[in-house]
MARNU-640567 format. One record per residue (C-alpha): residue in three letters; x, y, z; residue number from 1. Coordinates in Angstrom, 3 decimals. Layout:
BEGIN
['ala',[X,Y,Z],NUM],
...
//
This chain:
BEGIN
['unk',[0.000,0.000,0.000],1],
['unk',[2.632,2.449,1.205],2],
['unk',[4.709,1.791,-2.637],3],
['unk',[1.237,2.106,-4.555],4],
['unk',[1.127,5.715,-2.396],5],
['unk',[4.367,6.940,-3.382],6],
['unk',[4.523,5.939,-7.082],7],
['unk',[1.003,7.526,-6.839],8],
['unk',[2.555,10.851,-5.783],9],
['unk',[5.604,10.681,-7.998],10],
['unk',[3.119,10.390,-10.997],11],
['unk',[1.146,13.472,-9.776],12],
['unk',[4.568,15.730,-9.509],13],
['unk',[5.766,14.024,-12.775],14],
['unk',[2.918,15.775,-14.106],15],
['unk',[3.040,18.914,-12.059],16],
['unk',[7.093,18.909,-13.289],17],
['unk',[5.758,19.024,-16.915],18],
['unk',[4.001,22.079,-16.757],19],
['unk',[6.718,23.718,-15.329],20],
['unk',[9.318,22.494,-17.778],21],
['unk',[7.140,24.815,-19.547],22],
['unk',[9.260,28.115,-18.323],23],
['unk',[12.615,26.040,-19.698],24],
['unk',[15.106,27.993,-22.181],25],
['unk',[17.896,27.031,-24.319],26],
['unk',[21.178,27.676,-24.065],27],
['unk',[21.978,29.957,-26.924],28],
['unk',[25.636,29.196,-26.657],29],
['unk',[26.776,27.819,-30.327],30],
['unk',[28.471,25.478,-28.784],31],
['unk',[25.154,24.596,-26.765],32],
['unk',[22.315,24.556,-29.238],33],
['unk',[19.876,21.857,-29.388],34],
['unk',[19.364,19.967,-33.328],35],
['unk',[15.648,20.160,-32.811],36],
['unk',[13.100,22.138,-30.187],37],
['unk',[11.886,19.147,-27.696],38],
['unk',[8.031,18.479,-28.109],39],
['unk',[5.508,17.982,-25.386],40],
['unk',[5.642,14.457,-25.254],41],
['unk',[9.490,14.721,-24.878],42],
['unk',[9.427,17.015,-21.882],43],
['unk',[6.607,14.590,-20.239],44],
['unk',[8.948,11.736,-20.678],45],
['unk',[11.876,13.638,-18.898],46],
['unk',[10.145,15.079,-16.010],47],
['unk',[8.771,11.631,-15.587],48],
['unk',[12.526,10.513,-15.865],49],
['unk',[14.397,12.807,-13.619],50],
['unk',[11.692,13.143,-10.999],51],
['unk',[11.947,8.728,-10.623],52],
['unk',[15.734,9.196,-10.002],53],
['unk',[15.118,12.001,-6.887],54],
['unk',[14.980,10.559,-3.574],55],
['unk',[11.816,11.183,-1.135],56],
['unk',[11.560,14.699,-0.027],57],
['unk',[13.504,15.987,-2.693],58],
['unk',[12.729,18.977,-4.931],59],
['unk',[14.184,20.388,-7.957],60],
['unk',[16.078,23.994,-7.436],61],
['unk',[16.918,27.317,-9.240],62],
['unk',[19.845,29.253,-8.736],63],
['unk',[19.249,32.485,-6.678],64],
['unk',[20.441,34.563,-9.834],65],
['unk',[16.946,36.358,-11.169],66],
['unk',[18.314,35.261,-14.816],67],
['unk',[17.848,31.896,-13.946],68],
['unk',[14.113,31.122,-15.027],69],
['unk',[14.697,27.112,-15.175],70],
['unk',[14.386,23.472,-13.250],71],
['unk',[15.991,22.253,-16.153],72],
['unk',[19.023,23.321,-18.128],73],
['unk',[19.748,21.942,-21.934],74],
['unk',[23.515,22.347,-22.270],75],
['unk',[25.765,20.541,-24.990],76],
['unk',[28.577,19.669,-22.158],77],
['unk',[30.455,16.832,-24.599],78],
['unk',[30.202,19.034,-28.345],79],
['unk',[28.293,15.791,-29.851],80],
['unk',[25.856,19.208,-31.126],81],
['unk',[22.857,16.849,-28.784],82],
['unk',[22.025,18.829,-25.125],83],
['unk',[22.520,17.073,-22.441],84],
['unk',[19.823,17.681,-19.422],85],
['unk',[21.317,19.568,-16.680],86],
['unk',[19.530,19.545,-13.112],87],
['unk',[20.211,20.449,-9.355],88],
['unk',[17.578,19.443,-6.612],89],
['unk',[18.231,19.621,-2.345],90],
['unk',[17.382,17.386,0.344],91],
['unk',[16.678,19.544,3.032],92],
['unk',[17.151,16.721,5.733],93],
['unk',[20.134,15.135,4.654],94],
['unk',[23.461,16.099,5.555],95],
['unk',[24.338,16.871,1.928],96],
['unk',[22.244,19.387,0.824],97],
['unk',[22.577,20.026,-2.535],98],
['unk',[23.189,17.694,-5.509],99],
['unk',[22.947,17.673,-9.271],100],
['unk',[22.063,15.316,-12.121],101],
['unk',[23.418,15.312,-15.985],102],
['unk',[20.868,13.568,-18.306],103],
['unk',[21.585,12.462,-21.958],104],
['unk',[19.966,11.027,-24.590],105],
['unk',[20.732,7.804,-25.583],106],
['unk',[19.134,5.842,-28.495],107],
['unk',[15.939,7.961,-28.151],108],
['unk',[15.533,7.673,-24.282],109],
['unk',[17.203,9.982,-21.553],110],
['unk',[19.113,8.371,-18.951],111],
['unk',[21.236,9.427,-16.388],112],
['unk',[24.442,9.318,-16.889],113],
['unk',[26.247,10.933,-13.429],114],
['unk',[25.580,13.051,-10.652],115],
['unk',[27.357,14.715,-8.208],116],
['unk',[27.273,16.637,-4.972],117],
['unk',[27.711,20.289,-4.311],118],
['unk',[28.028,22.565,-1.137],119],
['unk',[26.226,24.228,1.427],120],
['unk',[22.877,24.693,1.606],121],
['unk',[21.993,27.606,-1.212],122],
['unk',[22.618,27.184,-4.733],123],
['unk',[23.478,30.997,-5.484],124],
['unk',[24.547,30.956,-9.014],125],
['unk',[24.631,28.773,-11.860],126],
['unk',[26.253,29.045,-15.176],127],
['unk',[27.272,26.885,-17.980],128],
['unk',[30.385,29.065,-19.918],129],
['unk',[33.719,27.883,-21.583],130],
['unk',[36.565,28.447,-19.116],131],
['unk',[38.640,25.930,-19.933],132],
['unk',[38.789,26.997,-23.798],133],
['unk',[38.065,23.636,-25.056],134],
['unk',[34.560,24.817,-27.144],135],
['unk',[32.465,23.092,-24.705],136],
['unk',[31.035,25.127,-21.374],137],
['unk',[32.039,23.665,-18.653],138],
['unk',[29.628,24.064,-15.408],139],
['unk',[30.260,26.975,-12.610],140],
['unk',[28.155,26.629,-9.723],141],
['unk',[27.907,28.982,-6.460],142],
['unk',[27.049,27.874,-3.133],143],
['unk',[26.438,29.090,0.528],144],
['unk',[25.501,28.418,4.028],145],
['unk',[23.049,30.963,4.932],146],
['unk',[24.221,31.701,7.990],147],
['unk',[26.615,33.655,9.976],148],
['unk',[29.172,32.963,7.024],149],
['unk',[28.583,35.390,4.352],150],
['unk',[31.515,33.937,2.211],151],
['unk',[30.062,31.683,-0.935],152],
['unk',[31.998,28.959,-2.430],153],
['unk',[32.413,28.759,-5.899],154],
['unk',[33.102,25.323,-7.970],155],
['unk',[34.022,24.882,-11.844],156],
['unk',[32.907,21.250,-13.446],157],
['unk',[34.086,19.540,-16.680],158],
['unk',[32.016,16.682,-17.711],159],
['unk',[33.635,14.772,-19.705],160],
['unk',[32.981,10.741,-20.934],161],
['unk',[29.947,10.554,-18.494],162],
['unk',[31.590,11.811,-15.686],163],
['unk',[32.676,15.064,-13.560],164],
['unk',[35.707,16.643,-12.583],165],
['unk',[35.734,19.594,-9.869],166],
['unk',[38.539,22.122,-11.736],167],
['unk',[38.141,24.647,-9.255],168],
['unk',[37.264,25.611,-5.918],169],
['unk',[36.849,29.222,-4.665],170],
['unk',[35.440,31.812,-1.589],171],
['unk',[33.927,34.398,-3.668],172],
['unk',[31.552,37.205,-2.916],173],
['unk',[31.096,37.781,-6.125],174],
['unk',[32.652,36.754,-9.837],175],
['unk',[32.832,37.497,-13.487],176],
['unk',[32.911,35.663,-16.409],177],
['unk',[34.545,37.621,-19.201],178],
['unk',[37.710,38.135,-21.649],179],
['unk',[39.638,40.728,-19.107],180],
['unk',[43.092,40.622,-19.968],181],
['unk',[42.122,41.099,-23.781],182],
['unk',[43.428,37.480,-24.788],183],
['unk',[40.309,36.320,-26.745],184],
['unk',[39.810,33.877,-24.073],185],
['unk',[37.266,33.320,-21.676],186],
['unk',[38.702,34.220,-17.731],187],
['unk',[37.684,34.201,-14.263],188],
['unk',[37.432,37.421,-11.743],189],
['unk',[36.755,36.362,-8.298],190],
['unk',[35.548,39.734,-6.305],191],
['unk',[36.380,38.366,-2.136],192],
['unk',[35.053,40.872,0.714],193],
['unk',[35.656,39.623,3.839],194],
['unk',[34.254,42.541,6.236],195],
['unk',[37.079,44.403,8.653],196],
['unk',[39.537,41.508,6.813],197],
['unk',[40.407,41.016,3.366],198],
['unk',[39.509,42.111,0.331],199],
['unk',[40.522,41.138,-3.349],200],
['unk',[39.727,41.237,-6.918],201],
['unk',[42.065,37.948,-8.431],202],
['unk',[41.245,36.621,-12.282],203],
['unk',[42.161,33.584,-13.433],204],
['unk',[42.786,31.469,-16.784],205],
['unk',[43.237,27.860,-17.739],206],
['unk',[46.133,26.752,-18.671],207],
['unk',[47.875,23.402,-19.043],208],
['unk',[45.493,21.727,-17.047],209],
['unk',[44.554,23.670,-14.303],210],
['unk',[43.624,27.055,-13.064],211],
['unk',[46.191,29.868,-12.704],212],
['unk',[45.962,32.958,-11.079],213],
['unk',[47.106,35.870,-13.819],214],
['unk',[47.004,38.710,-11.163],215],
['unk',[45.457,39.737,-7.332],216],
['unk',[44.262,43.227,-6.574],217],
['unk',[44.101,44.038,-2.991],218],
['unk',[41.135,46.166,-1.713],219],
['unk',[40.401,48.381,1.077],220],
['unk',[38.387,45.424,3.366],221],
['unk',[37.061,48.305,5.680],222],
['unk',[33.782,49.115,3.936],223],
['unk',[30.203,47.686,4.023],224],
['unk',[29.419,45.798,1.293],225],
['unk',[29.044,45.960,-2.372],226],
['unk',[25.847,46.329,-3.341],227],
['unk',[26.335,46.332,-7.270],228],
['unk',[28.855,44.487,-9.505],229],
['unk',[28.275,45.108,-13.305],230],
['unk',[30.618,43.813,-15.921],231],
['unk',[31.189,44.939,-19.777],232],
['unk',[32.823,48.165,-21.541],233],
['unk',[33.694,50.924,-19.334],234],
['unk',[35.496,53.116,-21.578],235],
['unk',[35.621,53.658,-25.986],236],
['unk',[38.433,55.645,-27.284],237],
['unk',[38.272,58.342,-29.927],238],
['unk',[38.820,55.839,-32.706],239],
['unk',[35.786,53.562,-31.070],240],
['unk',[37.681,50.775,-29.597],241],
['unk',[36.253,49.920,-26.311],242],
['unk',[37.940,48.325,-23.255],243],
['unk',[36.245,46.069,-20.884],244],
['unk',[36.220,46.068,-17.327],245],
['unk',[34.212,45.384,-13.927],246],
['unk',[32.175,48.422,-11.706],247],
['unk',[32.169,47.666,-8.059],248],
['unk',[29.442,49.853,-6.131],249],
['unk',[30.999,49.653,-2.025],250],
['unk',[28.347,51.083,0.391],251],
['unk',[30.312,52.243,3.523],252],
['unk',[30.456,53.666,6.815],253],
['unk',[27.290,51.518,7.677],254],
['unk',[25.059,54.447,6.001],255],
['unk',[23.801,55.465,2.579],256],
['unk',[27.491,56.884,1.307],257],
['unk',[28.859,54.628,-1.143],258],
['unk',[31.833,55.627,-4.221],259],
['unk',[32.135,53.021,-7.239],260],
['unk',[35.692,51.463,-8.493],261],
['unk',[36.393,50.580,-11.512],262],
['unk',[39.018,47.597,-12.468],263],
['unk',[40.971,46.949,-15.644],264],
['unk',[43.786,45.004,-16.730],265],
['unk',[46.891,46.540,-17.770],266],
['unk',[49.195,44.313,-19.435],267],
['unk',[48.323,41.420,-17.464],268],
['unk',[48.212,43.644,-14.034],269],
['unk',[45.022,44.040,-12.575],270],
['unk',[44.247,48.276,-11.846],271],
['unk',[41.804,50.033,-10.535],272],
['unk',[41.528,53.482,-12.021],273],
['unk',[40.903,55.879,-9.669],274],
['unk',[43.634,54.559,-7.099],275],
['unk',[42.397,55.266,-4.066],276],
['unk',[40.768,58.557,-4.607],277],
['unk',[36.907,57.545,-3.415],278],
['unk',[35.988,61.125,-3.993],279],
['unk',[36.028,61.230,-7.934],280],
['unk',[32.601,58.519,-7.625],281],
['unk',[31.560,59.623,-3.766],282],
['unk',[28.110,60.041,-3.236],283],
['unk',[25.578,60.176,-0.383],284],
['unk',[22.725,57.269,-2.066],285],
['unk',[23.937,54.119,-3.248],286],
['unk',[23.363,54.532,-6.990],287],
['unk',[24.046,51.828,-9.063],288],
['unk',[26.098,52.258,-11.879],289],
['unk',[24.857,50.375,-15.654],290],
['unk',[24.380,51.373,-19.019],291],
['unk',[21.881,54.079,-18.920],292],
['unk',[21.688,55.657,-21.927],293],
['unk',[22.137,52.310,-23.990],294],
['unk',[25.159,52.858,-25.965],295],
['unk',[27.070,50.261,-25.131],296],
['unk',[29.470,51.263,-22.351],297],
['unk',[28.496,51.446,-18.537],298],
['unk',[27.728,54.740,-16.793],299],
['unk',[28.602,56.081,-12.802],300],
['unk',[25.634,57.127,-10.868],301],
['unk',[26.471,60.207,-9.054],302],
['unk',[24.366,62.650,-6.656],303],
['unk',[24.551,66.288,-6.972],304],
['unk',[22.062,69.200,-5.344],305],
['unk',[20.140,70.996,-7.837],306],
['unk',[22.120,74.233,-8.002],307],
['unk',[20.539,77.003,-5.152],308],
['unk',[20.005,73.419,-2.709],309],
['unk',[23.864,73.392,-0.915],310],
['unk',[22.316,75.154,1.889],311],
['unk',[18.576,72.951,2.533],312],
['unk',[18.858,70.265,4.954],313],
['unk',[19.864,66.755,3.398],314],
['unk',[16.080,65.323,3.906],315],
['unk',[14.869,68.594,2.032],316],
['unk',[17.127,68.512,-1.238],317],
['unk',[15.544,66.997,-4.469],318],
['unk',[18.203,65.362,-5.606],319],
['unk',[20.100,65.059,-9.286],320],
['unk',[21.453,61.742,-9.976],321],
['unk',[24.154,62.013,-12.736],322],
['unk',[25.401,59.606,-14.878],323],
['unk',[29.088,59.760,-16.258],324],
['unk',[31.607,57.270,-17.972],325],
['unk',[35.353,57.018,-16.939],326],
['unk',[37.267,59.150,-19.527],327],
['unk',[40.443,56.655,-19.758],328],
['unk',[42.438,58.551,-17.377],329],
['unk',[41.600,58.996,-13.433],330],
['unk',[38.375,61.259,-14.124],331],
['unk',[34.867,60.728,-15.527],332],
['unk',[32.787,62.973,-18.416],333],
['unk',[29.198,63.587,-17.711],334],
['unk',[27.108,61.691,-19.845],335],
['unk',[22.821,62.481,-18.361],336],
['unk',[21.233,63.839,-15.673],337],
['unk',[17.802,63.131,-14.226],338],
['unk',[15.355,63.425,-11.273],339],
['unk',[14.880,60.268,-8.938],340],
['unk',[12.742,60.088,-5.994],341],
['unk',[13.631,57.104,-4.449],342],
['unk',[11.299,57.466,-1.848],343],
['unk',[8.596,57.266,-3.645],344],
['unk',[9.583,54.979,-6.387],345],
['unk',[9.711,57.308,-9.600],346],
['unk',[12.119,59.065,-11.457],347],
['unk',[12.125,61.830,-14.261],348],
['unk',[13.039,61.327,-17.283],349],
['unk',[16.462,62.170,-18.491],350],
['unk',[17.158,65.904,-19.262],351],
['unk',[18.859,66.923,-22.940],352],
['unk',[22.371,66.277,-22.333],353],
['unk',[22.699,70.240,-22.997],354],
['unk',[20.472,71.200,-19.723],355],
['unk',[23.338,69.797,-18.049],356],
['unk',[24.254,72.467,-15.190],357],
['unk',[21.417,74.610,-16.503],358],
['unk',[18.511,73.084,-15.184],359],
['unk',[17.252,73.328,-11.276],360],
['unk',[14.720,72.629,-9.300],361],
['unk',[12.849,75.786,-7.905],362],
['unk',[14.224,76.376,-4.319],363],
['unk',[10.070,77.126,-2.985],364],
['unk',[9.411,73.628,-4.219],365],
['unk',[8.541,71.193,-1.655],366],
['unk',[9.391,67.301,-1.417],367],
['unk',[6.626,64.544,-1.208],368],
['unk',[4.344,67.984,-2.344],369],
['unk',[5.326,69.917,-5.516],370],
['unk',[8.391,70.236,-7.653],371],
['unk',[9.118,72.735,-10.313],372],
['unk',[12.181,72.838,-12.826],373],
['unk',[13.024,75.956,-14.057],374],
['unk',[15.787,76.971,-15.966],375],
['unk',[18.641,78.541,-14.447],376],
['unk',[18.993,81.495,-16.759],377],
['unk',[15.592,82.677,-17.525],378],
['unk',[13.572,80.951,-14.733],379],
['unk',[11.246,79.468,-17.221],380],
['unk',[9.596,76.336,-15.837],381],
['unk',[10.544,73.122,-18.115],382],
['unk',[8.626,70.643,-15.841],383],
['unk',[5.969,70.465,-12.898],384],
['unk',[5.464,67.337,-10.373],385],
['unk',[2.388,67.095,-8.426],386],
['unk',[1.361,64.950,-5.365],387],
['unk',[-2.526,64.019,-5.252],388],
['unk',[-4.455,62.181,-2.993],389],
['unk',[-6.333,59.494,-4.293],390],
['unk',[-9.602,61.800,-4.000],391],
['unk',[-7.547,64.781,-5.530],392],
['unk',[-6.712,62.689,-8.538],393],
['unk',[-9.954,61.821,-9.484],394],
['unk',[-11.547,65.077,-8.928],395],
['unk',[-8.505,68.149,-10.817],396],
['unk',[-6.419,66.205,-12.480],397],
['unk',[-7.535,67.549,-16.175],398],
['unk',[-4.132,69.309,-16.101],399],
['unk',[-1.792,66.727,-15.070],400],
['unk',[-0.519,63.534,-16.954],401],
['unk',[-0.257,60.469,-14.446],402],
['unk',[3.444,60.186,-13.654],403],
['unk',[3.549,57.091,-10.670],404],
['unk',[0.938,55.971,-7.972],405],
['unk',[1.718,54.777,-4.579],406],
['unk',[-0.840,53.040,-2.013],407],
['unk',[-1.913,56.610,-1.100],408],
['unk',[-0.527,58.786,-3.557],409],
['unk',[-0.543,59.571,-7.301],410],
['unk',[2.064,61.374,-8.918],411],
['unk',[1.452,63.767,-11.854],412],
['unk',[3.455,65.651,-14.370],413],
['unk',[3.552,68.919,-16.732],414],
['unk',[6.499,69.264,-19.184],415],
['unk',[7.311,72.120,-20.983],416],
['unk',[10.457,71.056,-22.344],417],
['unk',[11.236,68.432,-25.433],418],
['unk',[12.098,65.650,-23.209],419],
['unk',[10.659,62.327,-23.021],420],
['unk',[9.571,61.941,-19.232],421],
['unk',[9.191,58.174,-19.668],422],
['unk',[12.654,57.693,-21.362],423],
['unk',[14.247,56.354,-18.549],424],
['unk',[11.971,53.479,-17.741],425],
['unk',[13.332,51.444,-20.672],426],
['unk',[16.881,52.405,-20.142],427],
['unk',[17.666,52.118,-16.425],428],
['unk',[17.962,48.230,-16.438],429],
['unk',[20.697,47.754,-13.957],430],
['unk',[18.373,48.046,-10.950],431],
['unk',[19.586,43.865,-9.766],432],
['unk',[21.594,42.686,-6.908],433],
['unk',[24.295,41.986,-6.483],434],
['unk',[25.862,41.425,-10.391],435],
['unk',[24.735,42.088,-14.094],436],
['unk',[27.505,42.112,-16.708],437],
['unk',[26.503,43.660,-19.902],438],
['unk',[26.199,40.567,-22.576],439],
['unk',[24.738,38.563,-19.787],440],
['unk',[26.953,37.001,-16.912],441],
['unk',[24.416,33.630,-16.416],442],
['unk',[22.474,31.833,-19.179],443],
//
């Protein structure tokens, strides 16, 4: 009775499973693609598959990363041009926590063909990338406790013939997957903060056989946290060749003051390119820096006063936040400007790049109540913000284009000026913790 039971429920979440295979994606890797989409029928066979071969009580996992959308993973590990079936599932009351399984096809049916254990009790990231160089991705998987222990642990895996070998083993607080040193090969940039301790930035390459460390950056371990790692091209020269590199956001002093680094590699020498001057990216919010305007290269979030607000209490100020790229050297050249109440939730959208010192905020204006932008020169008002109640809204509004609502609030607009107010809800995409890189750090 008790074995008619559980095949009983393993049929019901073999069928559950199927619908949720629904949300899988392909790796669009070329050396991961797939010959042929898998049908309905194909899926229902798999889940029906993988969920026999997990033991009572298990369930199938994500990675923490909000990229990763999938239970299942279709990655070509061995280059036969077929996907292999990729998934990780815990065991909450086991010792081991987390585990994964590596499915292939074999004469028309999927069977497993290994599985291994991993660490901890979290499955932070997951990605499937080359590191080794060999044309096939190789699997990099994150782990960590949860507790007390804020350091994660990450592990590379080759599969090869059926069967995995650990490459690697790293703390990390955070890493990058990217060509850094310029090589046309794929490396790895561990990011370490251990708090009041140690701090690094260390890449790596294959080579020969194992994993070498190319170059270690120390950094100041006496901050915070960082609260925003974004990876991709930080700087394009006058003849349009652009360099890549990695934007750490730090938060310190246990408040809202933050400053952003930026680190390159100069033959073969890690660098970060401000030194330590903080006060070239300092600011009093933690902004996080991205590609805001969409051309490719990723913009420093700064915070300046509207000009006439030096003197208004910090609470009081309506606040700027700037956006500028590093101009090769050890400064950076402003780039857009725009009004963001994060407060509230909204933002502005970005001025014309040519309002840029030129454009304030009326010094009788009111936070949370009214906001006008005026020009510097002339006064002339370029933009109004209004706060309604619910009841105002619906009764004078006629006036006032809906901007934002809150549970008790909506937000409403004039413009006077040829901006687009809503430009900068398709462009500020940066707004995840803790890492994005630009061409997309996890599959």
């Amino acid at each position: 009775m008790h074995l008619l039971k559980t095949n009983w429920i393993r049929a019901a979440a073999a069928v559950l499973l199927t619908f949720v295979l629904g949300g899988c994606t392909f790796i669009s890797d070329p050396v991961s693609l797939m010959k042929t989409p898998m049908l309905s029928a194909d899926k229902e066979t798999l889940s029906s598959i993988i969920h026999a071969q997990l033991p009572d009580g298990a369930d199938l996992i994500r990675s923490r990363e909000e990229t990763d959308t999938n239970l299942i993973h279709f990655v070509d590990l061995d280059g036969d041009k077929v996907n292999e079936a990729v998934v990780f599932y815990e065991t909450p009351d086991q010792q081991v926590v987390i585990h994964c399984m590596i499915f292939k096809l074999v004469n028309g049916t999927w069977t497993k063909v290994t599985s291994f254990d991993g660490e901890g009790r979290v499955l932070e990231s997951l990605q499937f990338k080359d590191l080794n160089n060999d044309g096939k991705p190789d699997i990099i998987a994150g782990y960590s406790r949860r507790d007390e222990n804020p350091v994660n642990r990450l592990y590379v895996y080759t599969y090869t013939e059926g069967s995995i070998k650990k490459d690697l083993m790293q703390d990390y607080t955070n890493f990058v997957i990217m060509d850094l040193n310029g090589d046309k090969k794929n490396d790895l940039t561990i990011i370490s903060l251990k708090q009041n301790d140690q701090a690094f930035v260390a890449t790596y390459q294959y080579e020969e056989g194992s994993y070498v460390e190319i170059d270690k950056l120390d950094m100041d371990p006496y901050v915070s946290n960082y609260y925003n790692i974004v990876a991709g091209n930080v700087y394009k020269d006058p003849e349009g060749k652009a360099r890549e590199g990695i934007v750490i956001d730090t938060s310190i002093g246990g408040g809202d003051a933050s400053y952003s680094n930026i680190i390159v590699m100069e033959d073969g020498k890690l660098k970060s390119v401000f030194g330590g001057n903080q006060d070239t990216t300092f600011k009093d919010l933690p902004v996080k820096s991205g590609d805001v305007n969409n051309d490719g290269i990723i913009e420093i979030g700064t915070v300046e006063p509207p000009i006439g607000w030096n003197y208004f209490k910090p609470d009081e100020i309506p606040n700027f936040f700037v956006y500028s790229q590093w101009d090769g050297k050890q400064g950076l050249k402003f780039v857009a400007e725009q009004y963001r109440d994060l407060q509230n939730g909204f933002e502005l959208g970005f001025f014309p790049p040519e309002w840029h010192n030129k454009v304030t905020v009326d010094t009788k204006s009111i936070k949370n109540q009214y906001l006008r932008f005026v020009m510097v020169d002339t006064g002339k008002t370029v933009a109004e913000i209004k706060f309604f109640t619910l009841a105002e809204w619906d009764k004078q509004h006629d006036e006032w284009k809906y901007l934002y609502r809150t549970n008790d609030k909506v937000i409403g607009y004039k413009k006077y000026g040829d901006f687009d107010i809503d430009n900068s809800k398709k462009q500020l995409k940066n707004e995840v913790p803790p890492i994005e890189r630009k061409e997309k750090i996890s599959e």
